[in-house]
PDB file of N, CA, C and O in Angstrom:
ATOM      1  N   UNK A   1      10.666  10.073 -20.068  1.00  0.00           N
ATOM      2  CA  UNK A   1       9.234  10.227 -20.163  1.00  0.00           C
ATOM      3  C   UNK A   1       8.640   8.839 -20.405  1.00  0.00           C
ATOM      4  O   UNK A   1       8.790   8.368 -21.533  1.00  0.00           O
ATOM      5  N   UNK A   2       7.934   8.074 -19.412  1.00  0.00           N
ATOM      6  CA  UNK A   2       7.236   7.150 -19.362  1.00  0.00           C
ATOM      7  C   UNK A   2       6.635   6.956 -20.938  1.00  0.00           C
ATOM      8  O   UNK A   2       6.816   7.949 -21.643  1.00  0.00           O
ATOM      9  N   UNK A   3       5.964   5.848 -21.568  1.00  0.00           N
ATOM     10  CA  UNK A   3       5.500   5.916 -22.458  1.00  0.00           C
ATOM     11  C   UNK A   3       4.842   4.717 -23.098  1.00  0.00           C
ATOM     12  O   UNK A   3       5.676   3.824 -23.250  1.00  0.00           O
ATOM     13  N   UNK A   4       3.801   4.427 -23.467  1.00  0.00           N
ATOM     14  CA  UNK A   4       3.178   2.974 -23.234  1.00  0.00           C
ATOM     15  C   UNK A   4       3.536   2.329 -24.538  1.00  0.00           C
ATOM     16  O   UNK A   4       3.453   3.009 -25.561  1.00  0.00           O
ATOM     17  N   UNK A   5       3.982   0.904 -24.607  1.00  0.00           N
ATOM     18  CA  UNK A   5       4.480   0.155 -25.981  1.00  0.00           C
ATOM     19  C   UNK A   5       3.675   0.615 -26.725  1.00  0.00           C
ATOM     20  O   UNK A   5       4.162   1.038 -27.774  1.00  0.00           O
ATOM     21  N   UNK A   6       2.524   0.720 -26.608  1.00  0.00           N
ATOM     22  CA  UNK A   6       1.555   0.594 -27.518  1.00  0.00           C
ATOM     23  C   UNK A   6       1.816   1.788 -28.451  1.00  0.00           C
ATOM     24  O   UNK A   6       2.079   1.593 -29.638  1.00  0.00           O
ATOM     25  N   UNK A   7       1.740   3.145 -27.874  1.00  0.00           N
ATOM     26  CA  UNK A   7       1.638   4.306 -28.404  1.00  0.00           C
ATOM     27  C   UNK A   7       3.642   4.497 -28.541  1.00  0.00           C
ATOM     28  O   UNK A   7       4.019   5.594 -28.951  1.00  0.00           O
ATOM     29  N   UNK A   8       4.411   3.764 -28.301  1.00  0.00           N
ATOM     30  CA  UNK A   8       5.333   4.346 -28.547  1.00  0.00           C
ATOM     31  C   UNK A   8       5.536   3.925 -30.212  1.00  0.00           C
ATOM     32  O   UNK A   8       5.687   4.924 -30.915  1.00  0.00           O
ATOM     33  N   UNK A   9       5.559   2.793 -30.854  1.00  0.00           N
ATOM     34  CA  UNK A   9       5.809   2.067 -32.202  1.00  0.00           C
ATOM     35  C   UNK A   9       4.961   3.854 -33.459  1.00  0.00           C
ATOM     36  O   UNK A   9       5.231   4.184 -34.614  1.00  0.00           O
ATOM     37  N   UNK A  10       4.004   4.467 -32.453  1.00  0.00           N
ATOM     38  CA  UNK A  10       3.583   5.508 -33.616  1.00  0.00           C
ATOM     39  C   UNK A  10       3.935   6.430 -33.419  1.00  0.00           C
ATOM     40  O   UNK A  10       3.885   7.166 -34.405  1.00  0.00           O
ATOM     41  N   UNK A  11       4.342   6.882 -32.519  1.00  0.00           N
ATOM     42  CA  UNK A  11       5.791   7.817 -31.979  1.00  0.00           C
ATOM     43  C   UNK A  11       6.895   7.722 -32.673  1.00  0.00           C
ATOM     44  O   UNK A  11       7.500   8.732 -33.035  1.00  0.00           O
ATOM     45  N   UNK A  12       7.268   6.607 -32.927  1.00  0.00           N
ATOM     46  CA  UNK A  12       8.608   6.488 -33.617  1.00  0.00           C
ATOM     47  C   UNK A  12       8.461   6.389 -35.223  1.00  0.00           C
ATOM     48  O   UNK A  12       9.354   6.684 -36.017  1.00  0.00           O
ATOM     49  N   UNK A  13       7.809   6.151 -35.391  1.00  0.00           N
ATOM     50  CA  UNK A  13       7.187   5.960 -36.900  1.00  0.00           C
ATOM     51  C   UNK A  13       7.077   7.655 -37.377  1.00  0.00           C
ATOM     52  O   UNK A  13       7.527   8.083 -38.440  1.00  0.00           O
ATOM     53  N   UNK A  14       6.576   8.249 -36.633  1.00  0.00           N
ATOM     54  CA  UNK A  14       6.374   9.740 -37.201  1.00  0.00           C
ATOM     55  C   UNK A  14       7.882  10.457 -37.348  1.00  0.00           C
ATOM     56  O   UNK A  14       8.343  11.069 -38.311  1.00  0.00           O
ATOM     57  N   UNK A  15       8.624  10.091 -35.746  1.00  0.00           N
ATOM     58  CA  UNK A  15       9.790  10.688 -36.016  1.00  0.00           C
ATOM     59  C   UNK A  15      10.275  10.189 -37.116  1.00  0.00           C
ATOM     60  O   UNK A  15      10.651  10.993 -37.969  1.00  0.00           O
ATOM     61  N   UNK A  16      10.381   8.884 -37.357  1.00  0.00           N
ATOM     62  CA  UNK A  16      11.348   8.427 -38.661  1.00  0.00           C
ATOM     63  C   UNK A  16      10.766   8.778 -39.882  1.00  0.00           C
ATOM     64  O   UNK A  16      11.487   8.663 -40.872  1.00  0.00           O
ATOM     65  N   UNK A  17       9.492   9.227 -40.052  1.00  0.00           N
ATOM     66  CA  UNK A  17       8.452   9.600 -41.218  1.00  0.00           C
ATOM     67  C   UNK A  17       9.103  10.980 -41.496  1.00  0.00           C
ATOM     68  O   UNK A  17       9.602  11.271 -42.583  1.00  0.00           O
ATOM     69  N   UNK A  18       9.043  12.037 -40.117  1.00  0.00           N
ATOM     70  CA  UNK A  18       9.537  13.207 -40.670  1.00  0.00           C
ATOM     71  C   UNK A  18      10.765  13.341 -40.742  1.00  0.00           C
ATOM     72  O   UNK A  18      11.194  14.495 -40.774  1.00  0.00           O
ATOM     73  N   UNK A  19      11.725  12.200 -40.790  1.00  0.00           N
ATOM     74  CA  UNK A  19      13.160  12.537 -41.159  1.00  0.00           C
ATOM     75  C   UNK A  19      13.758  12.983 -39.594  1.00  0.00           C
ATOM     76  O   UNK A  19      14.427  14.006 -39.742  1.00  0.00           O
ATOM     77  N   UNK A  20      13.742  12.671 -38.551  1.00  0.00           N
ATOM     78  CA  UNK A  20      14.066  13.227 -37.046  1.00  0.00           C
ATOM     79  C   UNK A  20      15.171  12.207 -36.646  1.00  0.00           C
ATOM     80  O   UNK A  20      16.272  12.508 -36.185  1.00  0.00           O
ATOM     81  N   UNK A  21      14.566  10.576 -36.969  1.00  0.00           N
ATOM     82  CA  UNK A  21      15.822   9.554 -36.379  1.00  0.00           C
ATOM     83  C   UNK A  21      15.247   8.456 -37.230  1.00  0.00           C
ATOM     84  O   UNK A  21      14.191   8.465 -37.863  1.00  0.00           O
ATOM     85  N   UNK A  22      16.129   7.531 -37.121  1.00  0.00           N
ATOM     86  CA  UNK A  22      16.635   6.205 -37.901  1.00  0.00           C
ATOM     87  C   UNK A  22      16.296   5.295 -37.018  1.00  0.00           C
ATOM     88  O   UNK A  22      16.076   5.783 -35.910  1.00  0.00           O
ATOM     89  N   UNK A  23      16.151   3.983 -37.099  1.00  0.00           N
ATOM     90  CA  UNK A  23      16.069   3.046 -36.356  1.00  0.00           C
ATOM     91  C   UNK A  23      17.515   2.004 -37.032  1.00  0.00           C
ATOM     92  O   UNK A  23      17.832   2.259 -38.194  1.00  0.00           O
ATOM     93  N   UNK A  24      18.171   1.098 -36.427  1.00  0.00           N
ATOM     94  CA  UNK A  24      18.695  -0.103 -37.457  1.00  0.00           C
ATOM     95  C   UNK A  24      18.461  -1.383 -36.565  1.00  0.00           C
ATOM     96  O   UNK A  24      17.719  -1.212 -35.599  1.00  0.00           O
ATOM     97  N   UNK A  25      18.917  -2.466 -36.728  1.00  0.00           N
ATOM     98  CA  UNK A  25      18.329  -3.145 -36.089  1.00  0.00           C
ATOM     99  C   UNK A  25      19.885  -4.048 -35.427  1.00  0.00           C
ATOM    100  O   UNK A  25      20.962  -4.093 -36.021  1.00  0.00           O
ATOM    101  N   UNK A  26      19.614  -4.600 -34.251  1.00  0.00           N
ATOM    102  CA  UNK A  26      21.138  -4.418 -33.238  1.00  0.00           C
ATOM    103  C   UNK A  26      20.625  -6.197 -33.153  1.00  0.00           C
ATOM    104  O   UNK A  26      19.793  -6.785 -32.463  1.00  0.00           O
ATOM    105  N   UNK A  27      21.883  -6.772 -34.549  1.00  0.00           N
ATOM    106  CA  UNK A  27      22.573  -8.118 -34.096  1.00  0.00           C
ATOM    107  C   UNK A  27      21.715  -9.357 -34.434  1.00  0.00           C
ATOM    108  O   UNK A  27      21.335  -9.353 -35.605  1.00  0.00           O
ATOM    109  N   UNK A  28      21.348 -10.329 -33.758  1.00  0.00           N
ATOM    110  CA  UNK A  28      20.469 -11.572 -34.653  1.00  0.00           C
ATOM    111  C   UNK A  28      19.291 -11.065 -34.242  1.00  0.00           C
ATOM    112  O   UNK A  28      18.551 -10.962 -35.220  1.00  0.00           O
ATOM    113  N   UNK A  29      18.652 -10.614 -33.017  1.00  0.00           N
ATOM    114  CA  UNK A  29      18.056 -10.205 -32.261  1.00  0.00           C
ATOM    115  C   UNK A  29      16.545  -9.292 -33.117  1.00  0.00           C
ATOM    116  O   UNK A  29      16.302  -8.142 -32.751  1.00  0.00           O
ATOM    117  N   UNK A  30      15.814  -9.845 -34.029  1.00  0.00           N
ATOM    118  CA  UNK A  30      15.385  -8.713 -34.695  1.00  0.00           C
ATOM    119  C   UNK A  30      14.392  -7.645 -33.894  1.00  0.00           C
ATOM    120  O   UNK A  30      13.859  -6.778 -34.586  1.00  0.00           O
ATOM    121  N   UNK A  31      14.166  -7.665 -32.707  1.00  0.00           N
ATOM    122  CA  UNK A  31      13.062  -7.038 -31.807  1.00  0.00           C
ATOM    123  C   UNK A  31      13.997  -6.349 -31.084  1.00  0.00           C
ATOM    124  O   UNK A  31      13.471  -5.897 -30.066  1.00  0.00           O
ATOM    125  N   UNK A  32      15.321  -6.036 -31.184  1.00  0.00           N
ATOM    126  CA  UNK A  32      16.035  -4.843 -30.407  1.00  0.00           C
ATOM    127  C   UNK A  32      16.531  -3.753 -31.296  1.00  0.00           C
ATOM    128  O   UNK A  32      17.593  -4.106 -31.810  1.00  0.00           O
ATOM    129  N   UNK A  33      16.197  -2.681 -31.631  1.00  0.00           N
ATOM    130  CA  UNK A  33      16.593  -1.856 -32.264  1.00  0.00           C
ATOM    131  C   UNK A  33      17.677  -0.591 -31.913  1.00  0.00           C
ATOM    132  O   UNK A  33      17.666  -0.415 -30.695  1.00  0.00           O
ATOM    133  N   UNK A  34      18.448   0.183 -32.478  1.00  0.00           N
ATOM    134  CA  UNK A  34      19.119   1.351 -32.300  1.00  0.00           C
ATOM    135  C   UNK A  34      18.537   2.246 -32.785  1.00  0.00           C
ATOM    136  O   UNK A  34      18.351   2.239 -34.002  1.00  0.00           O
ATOM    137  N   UNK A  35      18.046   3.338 -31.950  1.00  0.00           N
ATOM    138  CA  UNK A  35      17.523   4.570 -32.433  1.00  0.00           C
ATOM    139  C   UNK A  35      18.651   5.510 -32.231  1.00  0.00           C
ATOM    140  O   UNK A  35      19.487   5.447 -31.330  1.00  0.00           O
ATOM    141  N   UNK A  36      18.555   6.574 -33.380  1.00  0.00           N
ATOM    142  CA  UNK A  36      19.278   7.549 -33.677  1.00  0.00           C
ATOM    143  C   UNK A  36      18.924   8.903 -34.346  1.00  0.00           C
ATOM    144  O   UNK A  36      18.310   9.036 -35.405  1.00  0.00           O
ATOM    145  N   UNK A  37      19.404   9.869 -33.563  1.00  0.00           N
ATOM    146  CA  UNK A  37      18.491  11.133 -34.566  1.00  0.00           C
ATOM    147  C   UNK A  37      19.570  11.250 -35.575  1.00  0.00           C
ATOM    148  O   UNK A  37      20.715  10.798 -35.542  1.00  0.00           O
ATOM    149  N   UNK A  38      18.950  11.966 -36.497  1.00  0.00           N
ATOM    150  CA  UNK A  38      19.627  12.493 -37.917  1.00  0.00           C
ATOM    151  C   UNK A  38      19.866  13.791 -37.949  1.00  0.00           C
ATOM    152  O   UNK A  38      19.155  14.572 -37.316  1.00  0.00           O
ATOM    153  N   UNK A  39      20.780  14.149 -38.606  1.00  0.00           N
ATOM    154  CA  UNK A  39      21.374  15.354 -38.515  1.00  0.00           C
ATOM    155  C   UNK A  39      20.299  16.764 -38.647  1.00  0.00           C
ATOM    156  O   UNK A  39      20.437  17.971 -38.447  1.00  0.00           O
ATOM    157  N   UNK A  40      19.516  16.141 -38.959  1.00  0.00           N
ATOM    158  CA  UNK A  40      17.834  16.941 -39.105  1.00  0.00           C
ATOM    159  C   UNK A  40      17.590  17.406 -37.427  1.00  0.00           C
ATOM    160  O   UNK A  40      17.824  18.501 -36.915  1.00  0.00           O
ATOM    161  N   UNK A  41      17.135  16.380 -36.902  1.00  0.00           N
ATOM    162  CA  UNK A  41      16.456  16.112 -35.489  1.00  0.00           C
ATOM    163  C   UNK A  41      17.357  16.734 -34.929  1.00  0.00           C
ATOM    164  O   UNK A  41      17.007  17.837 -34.508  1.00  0.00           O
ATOM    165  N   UNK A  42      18.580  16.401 -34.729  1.00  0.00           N
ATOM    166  CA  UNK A  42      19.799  17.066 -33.452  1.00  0.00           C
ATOM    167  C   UNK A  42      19.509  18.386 -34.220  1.00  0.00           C
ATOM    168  O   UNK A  42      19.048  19.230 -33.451  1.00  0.00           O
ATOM    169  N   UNK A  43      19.607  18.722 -35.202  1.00  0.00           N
ATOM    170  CA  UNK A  43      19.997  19.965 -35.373  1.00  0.00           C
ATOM    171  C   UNK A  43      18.739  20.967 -34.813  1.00  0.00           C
ATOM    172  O   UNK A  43      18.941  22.178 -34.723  1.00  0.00           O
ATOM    173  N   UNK A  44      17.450  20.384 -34.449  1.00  0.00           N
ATOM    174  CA  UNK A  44      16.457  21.535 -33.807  1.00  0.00           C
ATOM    175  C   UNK A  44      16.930  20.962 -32.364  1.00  0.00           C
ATOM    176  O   UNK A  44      16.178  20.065 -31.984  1.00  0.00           O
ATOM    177  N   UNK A  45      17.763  21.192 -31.656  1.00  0.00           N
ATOM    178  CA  UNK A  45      18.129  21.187 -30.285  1.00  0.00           C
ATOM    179  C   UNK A  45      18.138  22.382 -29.994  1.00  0.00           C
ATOM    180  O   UNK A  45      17.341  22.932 -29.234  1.00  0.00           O
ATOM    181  N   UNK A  46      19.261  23.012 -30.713  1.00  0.00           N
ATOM    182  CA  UNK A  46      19.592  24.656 -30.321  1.00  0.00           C
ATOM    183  C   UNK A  46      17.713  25.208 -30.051  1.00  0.00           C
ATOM    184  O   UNK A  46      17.373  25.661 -28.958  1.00  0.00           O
ATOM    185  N   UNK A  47      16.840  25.081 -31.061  1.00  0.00           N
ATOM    186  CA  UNK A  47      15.803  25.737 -31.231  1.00  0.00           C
ATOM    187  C   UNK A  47      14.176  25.139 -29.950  1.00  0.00           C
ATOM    188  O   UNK A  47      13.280  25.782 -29.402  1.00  0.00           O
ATOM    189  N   UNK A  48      14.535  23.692 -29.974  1.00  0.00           N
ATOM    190  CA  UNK A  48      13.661  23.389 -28.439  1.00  0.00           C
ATOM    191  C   UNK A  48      14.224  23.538 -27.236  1.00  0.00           C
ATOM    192  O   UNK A  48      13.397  23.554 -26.324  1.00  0.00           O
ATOM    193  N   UNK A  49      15.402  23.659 -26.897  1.00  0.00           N
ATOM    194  CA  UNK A  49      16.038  23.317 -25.722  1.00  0.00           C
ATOM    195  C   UNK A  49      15.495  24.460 -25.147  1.00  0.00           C
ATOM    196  O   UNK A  49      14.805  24.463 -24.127  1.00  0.00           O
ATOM    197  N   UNK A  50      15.913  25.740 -26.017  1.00  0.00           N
ATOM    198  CA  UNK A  50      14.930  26.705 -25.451  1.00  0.00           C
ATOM    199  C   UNK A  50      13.833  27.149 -24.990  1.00  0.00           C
ATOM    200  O   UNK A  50      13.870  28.105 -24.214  1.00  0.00           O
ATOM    201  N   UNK A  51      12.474  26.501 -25.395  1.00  0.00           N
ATOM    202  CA  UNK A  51      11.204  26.776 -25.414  1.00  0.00           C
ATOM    203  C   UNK A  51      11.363  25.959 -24.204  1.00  0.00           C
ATOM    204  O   UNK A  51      11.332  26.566 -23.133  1.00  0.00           O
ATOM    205  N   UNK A  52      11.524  24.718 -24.191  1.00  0.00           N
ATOM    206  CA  UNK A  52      11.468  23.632 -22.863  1.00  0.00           C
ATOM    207  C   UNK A  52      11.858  24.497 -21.768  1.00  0.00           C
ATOM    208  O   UNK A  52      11.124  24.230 -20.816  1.00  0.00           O
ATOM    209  N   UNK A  53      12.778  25.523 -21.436  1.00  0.00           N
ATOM    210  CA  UNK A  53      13.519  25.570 -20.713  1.00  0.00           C
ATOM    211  C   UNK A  53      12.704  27.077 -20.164  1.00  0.00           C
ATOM    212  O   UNK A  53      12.608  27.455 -18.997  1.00  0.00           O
ATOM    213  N   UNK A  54      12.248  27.671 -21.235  1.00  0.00           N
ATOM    214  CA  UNK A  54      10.862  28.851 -20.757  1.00  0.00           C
ATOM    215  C   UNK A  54       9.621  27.839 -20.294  1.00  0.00           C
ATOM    216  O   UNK A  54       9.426  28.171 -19.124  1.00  0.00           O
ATOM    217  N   UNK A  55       8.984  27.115 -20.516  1.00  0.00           N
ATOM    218  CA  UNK A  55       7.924  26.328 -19.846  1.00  0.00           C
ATOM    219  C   UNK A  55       8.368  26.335 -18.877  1.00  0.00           C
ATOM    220  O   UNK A  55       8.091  27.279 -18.136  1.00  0.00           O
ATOM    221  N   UNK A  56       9.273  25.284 -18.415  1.00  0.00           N
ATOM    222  CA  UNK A  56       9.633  25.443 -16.543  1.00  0.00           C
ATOM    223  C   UNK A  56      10.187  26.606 -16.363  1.00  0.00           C
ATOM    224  O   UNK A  56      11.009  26.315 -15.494  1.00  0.00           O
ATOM    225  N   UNK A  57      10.307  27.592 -16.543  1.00  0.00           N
ATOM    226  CA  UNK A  57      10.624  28.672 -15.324  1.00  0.00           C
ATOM    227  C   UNK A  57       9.336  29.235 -15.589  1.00  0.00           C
ATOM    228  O   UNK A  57       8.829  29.433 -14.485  1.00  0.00           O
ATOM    229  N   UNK A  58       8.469  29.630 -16.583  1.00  0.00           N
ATOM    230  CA  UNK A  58       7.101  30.000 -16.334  1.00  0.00           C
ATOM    231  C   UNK A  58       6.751  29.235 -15.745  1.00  0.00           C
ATOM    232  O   UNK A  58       6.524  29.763 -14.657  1.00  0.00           O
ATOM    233  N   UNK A  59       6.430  27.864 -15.673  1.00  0.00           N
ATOM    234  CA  UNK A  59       5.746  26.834 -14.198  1.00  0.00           C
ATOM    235  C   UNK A  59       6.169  27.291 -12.699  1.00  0.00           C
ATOM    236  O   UNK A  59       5.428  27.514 -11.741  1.00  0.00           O
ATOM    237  N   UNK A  60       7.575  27.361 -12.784  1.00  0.00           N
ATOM    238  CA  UNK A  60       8.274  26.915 -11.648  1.00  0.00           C
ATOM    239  C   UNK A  60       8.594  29.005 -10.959  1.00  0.00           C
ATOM    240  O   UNK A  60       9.266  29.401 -10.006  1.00  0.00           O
ATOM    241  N   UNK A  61       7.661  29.892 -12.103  1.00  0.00           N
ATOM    242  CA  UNK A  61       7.397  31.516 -11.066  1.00  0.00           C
ATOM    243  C   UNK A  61       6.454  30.997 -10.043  1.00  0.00           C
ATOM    244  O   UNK A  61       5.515  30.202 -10.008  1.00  0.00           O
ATOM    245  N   UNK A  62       7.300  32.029  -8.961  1.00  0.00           N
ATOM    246  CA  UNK A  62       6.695  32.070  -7.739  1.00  0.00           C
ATOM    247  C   UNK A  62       6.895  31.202  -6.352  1.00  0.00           C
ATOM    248  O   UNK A  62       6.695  31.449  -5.163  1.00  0.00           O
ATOM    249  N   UNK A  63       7.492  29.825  -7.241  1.00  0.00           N
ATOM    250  CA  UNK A  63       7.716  28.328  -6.508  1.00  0.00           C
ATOM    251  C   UNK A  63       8.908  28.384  -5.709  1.00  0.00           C
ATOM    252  O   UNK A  63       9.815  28.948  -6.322  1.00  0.00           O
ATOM    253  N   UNK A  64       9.206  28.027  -4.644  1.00  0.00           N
ATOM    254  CA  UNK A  64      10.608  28.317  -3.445  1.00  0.00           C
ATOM    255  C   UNK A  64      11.095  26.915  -4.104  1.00  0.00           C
ATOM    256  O   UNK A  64      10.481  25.852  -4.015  1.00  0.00           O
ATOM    257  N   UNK A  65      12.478  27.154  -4.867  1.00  0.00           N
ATOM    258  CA  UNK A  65      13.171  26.085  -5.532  1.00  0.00           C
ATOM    259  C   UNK A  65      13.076  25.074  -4.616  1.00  0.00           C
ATOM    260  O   UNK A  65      12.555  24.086  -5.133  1.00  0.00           O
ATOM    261  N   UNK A  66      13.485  24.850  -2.991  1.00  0.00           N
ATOM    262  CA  UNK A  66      13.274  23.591  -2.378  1.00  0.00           C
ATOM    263  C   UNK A  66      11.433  22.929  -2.109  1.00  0.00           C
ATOM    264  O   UNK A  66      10.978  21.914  -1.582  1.00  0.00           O
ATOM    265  N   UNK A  67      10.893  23.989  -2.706  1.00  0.00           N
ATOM    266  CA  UNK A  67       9.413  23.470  -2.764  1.00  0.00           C
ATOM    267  C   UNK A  67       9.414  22.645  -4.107  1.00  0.00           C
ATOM    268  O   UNK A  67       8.940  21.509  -4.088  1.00  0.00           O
ATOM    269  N   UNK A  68       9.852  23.094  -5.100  1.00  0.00           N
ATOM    270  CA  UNK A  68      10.348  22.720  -6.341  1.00  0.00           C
ATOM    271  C   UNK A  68      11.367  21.321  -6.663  1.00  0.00           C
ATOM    272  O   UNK A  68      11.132  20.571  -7.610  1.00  0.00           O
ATOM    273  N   UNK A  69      12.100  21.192  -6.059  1.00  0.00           N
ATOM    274  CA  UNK A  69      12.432  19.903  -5.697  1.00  0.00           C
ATOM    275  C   UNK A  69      12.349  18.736  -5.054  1.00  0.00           C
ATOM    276  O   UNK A  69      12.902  17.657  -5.269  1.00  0.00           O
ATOM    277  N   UNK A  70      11.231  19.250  -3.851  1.00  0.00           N
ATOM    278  CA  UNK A  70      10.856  18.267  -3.279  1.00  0.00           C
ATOM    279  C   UNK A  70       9.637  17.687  -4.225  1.00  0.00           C
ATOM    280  O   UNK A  70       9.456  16.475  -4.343  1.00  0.00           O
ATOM    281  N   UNK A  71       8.960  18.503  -4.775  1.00  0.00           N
ATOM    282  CA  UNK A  71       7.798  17.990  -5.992  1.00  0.00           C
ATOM    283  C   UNK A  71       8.425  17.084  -6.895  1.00  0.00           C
ATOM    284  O   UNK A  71       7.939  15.997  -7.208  1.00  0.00           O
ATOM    285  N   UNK A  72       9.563  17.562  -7.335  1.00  0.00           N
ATOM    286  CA  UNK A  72       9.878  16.499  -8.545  1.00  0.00           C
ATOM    287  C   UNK A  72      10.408  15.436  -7.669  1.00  0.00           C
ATOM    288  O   UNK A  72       9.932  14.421  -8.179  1.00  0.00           O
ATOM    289  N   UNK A  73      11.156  15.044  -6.588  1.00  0.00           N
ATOM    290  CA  UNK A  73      10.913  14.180  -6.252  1.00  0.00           C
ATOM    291  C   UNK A  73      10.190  13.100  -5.689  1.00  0.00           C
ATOM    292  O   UNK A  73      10.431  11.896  -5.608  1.00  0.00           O
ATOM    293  N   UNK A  74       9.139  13.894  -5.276  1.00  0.00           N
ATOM    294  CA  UNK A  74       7.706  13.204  -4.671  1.00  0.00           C
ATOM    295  C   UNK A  74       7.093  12.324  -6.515  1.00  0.00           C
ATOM    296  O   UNK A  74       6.955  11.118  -6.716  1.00  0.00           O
ATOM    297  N   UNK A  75       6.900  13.284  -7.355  1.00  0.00           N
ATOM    298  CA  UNK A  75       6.336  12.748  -8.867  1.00  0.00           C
ATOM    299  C   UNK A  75       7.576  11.551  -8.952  1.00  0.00           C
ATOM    300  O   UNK A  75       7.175  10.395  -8.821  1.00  0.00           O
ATOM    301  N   UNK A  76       8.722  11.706  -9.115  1.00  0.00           N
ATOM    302  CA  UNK A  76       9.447  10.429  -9.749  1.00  0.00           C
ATOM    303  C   UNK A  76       9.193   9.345  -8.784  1.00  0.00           C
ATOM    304  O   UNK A  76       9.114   8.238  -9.316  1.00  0.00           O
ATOM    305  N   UNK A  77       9.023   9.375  -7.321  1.00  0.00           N
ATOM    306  CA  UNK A  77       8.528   8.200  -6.912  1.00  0.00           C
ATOM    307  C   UNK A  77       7.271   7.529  -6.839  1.00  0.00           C
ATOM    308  O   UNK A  77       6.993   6.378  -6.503  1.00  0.00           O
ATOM    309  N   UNK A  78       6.441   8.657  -7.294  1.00  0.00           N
ATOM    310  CA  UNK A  78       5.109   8.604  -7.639  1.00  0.00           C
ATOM    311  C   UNK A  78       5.164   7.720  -9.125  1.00  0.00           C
ATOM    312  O   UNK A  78       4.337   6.844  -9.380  1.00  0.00           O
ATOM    313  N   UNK A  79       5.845   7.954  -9.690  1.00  0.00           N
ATOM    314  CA  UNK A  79       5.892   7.309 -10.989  1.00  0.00           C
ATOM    315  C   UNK A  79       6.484   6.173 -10.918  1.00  0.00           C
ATOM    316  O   UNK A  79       5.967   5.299 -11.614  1.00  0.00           O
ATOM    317  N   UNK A  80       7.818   5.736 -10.035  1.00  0.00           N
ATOM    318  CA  UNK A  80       8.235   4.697  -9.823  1.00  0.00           C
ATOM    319  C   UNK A  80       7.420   3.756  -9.758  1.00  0.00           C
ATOM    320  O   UNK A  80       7.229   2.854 -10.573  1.00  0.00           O
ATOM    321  N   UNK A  81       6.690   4.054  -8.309  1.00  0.00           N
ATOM    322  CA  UNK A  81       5.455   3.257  -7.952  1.00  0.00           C
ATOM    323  C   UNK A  81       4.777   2.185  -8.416  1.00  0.00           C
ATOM    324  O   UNK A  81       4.534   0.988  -8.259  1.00  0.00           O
ATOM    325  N   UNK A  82       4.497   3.571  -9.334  1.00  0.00           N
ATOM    326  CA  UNK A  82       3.211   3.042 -10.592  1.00  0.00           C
ATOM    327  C   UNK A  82       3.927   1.675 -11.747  1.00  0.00           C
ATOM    328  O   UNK A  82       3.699   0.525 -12.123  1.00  0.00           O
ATOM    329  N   UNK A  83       4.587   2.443 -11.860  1.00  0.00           N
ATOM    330  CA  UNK A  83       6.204   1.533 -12.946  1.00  0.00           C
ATOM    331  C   UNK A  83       6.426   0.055 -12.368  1.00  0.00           C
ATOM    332  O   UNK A  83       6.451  -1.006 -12.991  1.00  0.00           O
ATOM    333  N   UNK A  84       6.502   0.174 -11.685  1.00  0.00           N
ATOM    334  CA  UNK A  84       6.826  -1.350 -10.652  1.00  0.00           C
ATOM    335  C   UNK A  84       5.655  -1.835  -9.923  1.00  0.00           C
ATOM    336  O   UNK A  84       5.492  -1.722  -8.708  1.00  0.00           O
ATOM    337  N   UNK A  85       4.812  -2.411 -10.791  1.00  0.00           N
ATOM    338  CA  UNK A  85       3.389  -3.280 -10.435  1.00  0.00           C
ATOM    339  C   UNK A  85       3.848  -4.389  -9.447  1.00  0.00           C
ATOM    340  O   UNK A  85       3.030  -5.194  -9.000  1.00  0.00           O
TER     341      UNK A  85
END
């Protein structure tokens, strides 16, 4: 999921606020970090993987799966695109 520097630093701040993942920091390098979820965060997998996984098939009723794939591939190069100024 695409995501702009700007808004990502408060993205990550919340996850690490609510206890979801860790950051540490990787080597002399202080501007490269390791993110990691915590046994907190992995552990609601079992419980989103699911909901995620009802959104697309409620999206994707009605849709002829090769209509359905050709969309997501039309969007990722659509996004490429954009990605590569």
């Amino acid at each position: 999921m695409p995501v702009q520097k700007s808004s990502l630093t408060s993205v990550l701040n919340n996850l690490e606020r609510k206890g979801l993942m860790r950051r540490t920091r990787r080597g002399d390098d202080r501007r490269m970090l390791h993110l990691f979820l915590t046994p907190h965060g992995r552990g609601l997998k079992a419980q989103l993987l699911p909901i995620g996984a009802a959104i697309n098939q409620r999206a994707l009723l009605g849709v002829d799966p090769h209509d359905a794939a050709l969309a997501a591939s039309l969007l990722e190069k659509l996004t490429a695109n954009l990605e590569n100024k």
